[in-house]
C-alpha positions as CSV (number, residue, x, y, z in Angstrom):
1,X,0.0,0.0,0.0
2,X,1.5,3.4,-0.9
3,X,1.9,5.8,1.4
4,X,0.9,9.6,2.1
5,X,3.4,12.0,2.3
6,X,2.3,12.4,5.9
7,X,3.3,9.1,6.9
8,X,6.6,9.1,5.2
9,X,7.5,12.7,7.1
10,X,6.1,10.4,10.7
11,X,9.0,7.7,9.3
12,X,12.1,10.3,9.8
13,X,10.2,11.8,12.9
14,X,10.1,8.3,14.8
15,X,13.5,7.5,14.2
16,X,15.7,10.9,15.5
17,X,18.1,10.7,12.4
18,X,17.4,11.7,8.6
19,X,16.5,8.7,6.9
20,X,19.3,7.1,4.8
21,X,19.2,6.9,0.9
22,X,20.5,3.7,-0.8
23,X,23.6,4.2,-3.0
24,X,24.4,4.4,-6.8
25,X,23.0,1.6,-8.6
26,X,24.0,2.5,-12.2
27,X,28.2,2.8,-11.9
28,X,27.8,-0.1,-9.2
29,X,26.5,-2.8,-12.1
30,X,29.8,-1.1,-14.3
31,X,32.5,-2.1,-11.2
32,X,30.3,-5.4,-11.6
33,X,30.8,-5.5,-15.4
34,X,27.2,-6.0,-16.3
35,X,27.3,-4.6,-19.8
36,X,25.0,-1.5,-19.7
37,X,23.2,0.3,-22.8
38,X,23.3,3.3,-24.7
39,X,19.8,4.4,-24.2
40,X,18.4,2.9,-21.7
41,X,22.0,2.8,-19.3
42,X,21.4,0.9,-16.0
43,X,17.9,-0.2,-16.5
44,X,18.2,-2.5,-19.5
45,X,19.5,-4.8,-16.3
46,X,16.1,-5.0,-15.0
47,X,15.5,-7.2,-18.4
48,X,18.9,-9.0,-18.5
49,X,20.2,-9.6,-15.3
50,X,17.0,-9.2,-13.0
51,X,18.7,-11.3,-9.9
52,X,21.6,-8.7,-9.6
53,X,19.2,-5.8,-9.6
54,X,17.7,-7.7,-6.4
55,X,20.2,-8.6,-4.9
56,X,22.0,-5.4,-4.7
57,X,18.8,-3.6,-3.1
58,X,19.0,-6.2,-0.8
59,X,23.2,-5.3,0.3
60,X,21.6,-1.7,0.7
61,X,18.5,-2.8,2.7
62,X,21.3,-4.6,4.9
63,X,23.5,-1.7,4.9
64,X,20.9,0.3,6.6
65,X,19.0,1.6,3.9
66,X,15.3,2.9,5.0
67,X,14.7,4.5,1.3
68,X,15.2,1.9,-1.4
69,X,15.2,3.7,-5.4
70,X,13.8,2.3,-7.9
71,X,16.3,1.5,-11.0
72,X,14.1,3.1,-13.4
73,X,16.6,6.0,-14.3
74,X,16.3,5.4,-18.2
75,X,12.9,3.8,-18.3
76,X,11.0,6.4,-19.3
77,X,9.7,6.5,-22.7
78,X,11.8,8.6,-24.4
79,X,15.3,6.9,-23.5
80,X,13.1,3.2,-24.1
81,X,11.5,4.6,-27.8
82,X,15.6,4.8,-28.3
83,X,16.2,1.6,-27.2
84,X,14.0,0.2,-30.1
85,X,13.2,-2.8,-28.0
86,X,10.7,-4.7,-28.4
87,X,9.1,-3.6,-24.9
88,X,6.4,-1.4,-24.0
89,X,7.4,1.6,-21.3
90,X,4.7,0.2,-19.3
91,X,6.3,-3.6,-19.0
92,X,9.0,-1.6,-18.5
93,X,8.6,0.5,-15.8
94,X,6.1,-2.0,-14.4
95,X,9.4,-4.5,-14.5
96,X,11.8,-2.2,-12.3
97,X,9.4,-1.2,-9.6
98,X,8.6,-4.8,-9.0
99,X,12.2,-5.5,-8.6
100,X,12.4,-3.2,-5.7
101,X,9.0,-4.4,-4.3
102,X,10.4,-8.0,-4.1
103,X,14.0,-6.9,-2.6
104,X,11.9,-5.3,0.0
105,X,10.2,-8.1,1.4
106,X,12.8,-8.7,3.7
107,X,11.4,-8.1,7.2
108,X,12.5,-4.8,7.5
109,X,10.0,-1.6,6.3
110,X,11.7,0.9,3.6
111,X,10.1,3.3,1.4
112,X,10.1,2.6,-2.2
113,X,11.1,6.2,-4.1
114,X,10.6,5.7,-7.8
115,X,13.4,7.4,-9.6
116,X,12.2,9.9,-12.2
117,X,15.1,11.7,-14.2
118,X,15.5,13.9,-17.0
119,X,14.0,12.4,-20.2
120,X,17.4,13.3,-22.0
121,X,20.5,13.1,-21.1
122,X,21.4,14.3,-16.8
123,X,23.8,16.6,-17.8
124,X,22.6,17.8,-21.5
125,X,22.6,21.9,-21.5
126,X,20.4,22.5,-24.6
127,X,16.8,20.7,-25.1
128,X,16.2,18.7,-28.2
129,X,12.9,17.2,-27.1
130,X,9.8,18.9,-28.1
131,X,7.7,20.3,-25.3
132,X,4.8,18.0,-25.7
133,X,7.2,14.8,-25.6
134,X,8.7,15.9,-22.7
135,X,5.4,16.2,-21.1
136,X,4.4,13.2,-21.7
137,X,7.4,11.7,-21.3
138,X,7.3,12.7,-17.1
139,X,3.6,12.1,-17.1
140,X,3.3,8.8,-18.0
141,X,6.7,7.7,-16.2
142,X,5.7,9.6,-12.8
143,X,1.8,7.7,-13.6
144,X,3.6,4.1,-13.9
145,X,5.8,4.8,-10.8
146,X,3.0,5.4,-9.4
147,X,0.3,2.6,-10.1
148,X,3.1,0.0,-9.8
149,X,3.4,0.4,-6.3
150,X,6.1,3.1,-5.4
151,X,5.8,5.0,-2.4
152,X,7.2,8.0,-3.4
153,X,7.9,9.8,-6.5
154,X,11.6,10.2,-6.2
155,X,12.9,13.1,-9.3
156,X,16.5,13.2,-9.5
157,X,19.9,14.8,-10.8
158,X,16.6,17.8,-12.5
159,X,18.5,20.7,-13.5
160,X,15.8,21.9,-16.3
161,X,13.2,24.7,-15.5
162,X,10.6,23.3,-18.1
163,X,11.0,19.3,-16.6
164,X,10.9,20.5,-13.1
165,X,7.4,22.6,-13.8
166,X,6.0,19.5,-15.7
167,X,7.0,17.3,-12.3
168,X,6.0,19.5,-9.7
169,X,2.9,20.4,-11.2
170,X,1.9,16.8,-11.7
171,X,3.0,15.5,-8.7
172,X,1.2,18.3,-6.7
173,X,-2.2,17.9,-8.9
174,X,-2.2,13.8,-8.3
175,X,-1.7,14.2,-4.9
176,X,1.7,11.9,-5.6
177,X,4.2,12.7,-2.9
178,X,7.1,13.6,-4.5
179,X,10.2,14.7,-3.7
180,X,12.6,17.0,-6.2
181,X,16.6,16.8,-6.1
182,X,18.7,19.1,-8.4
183,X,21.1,19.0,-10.1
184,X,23.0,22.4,-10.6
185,X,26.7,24.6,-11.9
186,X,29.5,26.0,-10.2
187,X,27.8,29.6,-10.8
188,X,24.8,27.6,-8.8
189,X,22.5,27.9,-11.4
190,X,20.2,25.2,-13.1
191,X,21.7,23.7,-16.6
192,X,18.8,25.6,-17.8
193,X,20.2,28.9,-16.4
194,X,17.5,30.0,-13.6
195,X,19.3,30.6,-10.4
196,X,19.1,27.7,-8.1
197,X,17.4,29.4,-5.3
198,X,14.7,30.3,-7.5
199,X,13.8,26.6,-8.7
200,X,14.1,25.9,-4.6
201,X,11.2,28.6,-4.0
202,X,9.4,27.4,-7.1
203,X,8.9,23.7,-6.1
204,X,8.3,25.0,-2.3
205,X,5.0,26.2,-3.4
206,X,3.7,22.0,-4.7
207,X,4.2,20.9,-0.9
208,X,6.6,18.1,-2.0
209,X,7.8,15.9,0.2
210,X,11.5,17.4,0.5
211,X,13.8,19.4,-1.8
212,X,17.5,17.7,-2.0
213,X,20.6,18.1,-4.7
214,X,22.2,14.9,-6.2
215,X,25.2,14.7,-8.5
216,X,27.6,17.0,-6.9
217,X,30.1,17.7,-4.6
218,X,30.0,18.8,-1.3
219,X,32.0,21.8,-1.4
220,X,29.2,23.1,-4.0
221,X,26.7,22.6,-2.1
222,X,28.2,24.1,1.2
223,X,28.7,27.1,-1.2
224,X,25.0,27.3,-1.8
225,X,24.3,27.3,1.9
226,X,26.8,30.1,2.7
227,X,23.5,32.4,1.6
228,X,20.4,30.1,1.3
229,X,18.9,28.3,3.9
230,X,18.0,25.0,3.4
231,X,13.9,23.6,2.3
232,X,12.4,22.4,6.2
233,X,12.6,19.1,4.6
234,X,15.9,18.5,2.5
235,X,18.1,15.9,1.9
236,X,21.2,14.9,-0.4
237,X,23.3,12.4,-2.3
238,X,27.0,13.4,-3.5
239,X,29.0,12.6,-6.4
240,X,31.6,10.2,-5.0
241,X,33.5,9.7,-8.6
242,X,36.8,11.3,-9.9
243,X,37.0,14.9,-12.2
244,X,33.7,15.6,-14.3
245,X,30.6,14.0,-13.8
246,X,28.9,11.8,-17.1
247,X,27.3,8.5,-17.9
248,X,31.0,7.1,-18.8
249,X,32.5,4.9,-16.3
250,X,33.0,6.5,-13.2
251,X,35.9,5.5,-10.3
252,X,35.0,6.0,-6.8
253,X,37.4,8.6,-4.8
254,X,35.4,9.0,-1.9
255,X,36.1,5.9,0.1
256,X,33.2,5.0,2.8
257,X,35.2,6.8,5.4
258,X,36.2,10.0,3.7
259,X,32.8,10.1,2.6
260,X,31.2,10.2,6.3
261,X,33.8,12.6,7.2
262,X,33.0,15.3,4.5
263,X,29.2,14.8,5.1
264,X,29.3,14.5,8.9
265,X,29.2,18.9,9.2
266,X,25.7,19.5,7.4
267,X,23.7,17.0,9.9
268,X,23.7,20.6,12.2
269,X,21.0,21.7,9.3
270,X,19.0,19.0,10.1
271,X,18.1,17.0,6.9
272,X,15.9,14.8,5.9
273,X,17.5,11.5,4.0
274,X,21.2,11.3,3.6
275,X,23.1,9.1,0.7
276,X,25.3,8.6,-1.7
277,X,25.4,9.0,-5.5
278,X,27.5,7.6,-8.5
279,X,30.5,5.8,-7.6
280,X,29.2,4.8,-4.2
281,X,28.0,1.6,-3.3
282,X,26.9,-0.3,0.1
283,X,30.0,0.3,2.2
284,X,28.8,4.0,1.9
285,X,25.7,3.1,3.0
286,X,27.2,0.9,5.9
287,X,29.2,4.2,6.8
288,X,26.6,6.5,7.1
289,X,24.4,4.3,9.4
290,X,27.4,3.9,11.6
291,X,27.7,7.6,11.5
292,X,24.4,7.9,12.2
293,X,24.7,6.1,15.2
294,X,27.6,8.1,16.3
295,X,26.0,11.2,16.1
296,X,22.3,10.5,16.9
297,X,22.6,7.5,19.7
298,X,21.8,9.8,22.7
């Protein structure tokens, strides 16, 4: 049964401590040498290789994982129309989410966040999409996350003014708790070029769940926070892979430790969910729980 935004905000209350975010899943299956694909990256894994999908949920569920995503980065039906498989986006998406859903039925209660990212590529500055693909194209993804059992809409690595009005605007008419996490420059601006306070304010005003940033590096975002204040609910994932970020393979720099180190200073702004992004894998997630017990135990 899916749950209301109110209960997954009672979740992080009950337990002192943000809730913690499961690791990358994408670079993880590269270190494992499952061959990826052009379009459809990570998820055409779902298809191939369904058991390792499962069982690495599982190695972040026993990690200490309370938010499990979804690996349904690139199932959305612009990256799959690419693919030219012979697959619906529904089978698809329904195929991912039930992958989760199964890993999950371990005992212990997690939230299943459907991951929802930009229908082209993360890091892409200029739009070649037409408007009414790309509406449909978050529509119909965020819908199928949605019926197939995910708890939460989980948006990620957005850094497009256009795709984060489509999401927000959805989400918040639905009544679909959603949660928004950018993606954004050095000059801390979106890709798209709005400053990123701006998009923080805009997506404010849908009630999401929680605002959080993905994809970076933490000295970016401590830069941000030198004049913003953070959303009441926010949360976020770093980069943990070498020099410029892309769907290449990425190296892991940030070793579980040095990780918890550089992360342990913003738990005094209180966020929401804490995790770890490309190049990471479930040692981070083992690091930040015992962190977490470190800092929240009394």
């Amino acid at each position: 049964m899916n749950r209301s935004r109110i209960d997954i905000l009672r979740k992080h209350g009950s337990l002192n401590r943000p809730l913690i975010l499961d690791g990358a899943m994408g670079t993880l299956l590269q270190q494992r040498n499952l061959p990826l694909h052009k379009s459809l990256w990570a998820s055409i894994v779902n298809i191939t290789h369904p058991e390792v999908i499962i069982q690495i949920h599982k190695e972040y569920i026993n990690a200490g994982a309370d938010i499990l995503t979804t690996n349904t980065f690139r199932t959305n039906p612009n990256a799959v129309r690419q693919s030219n498989l012979n697959i619906t986006d529904e089978e698809f998406i329904r195929c991912g989410v039930q992958l989760t859903i199964d890993s999950a039925d371990s005992g212990k209660e997690v939230i299943i966040a459907g991951s929802n990212a930009p229908a082209e590529d993360c890091y892409q500055v200029e739009r070649s999409i037409a408007f009414n693909k790309l509406d449909y194209n978050h529509k119909l993804h965020i819908e199928q996350l949605w019926e197939n059992g995910c708890d939460l809409i989980w948006n990620e690595t957005q850094s497009h003014w256009d795709e984060i009005k489509i999401i927000s605007t959805f989400c918040s008419e639905n009544s679909f708790p959603f949660i928004v996490n950018l993606y954004f420059t050095d000059e801390l601006n979106l890709l798209s070029g709005e400053p990123l306070h701006e998009a923080v304010s805009f997506i404010s005003d849908y009630s999401p769940v929680g605002i959080g940033f993905n994809c970076i590096k933490p000295q970016l975002l401590k830069k941000y926070f030198e004049n913003n204040s953070p959303h009441k609910n926010w949360g976020f994932y770093f980069n943990c892979g070498e020099g410029k970020v892309s769907d290449e393979i990425i190296n892991c720099v940030a070793d579980p430790q040095s990780y918890a180190d550089e992360i342990k200073s913003l738990l005094e702004l209180n966020p929401m969910y804490v995790g770890s992004c490309c190049g990471s894998n479930p040692n981070h997630t083992i690091a930040i729980k015992e962190l977490f017990d470190e800092v929240y135990r009394n």
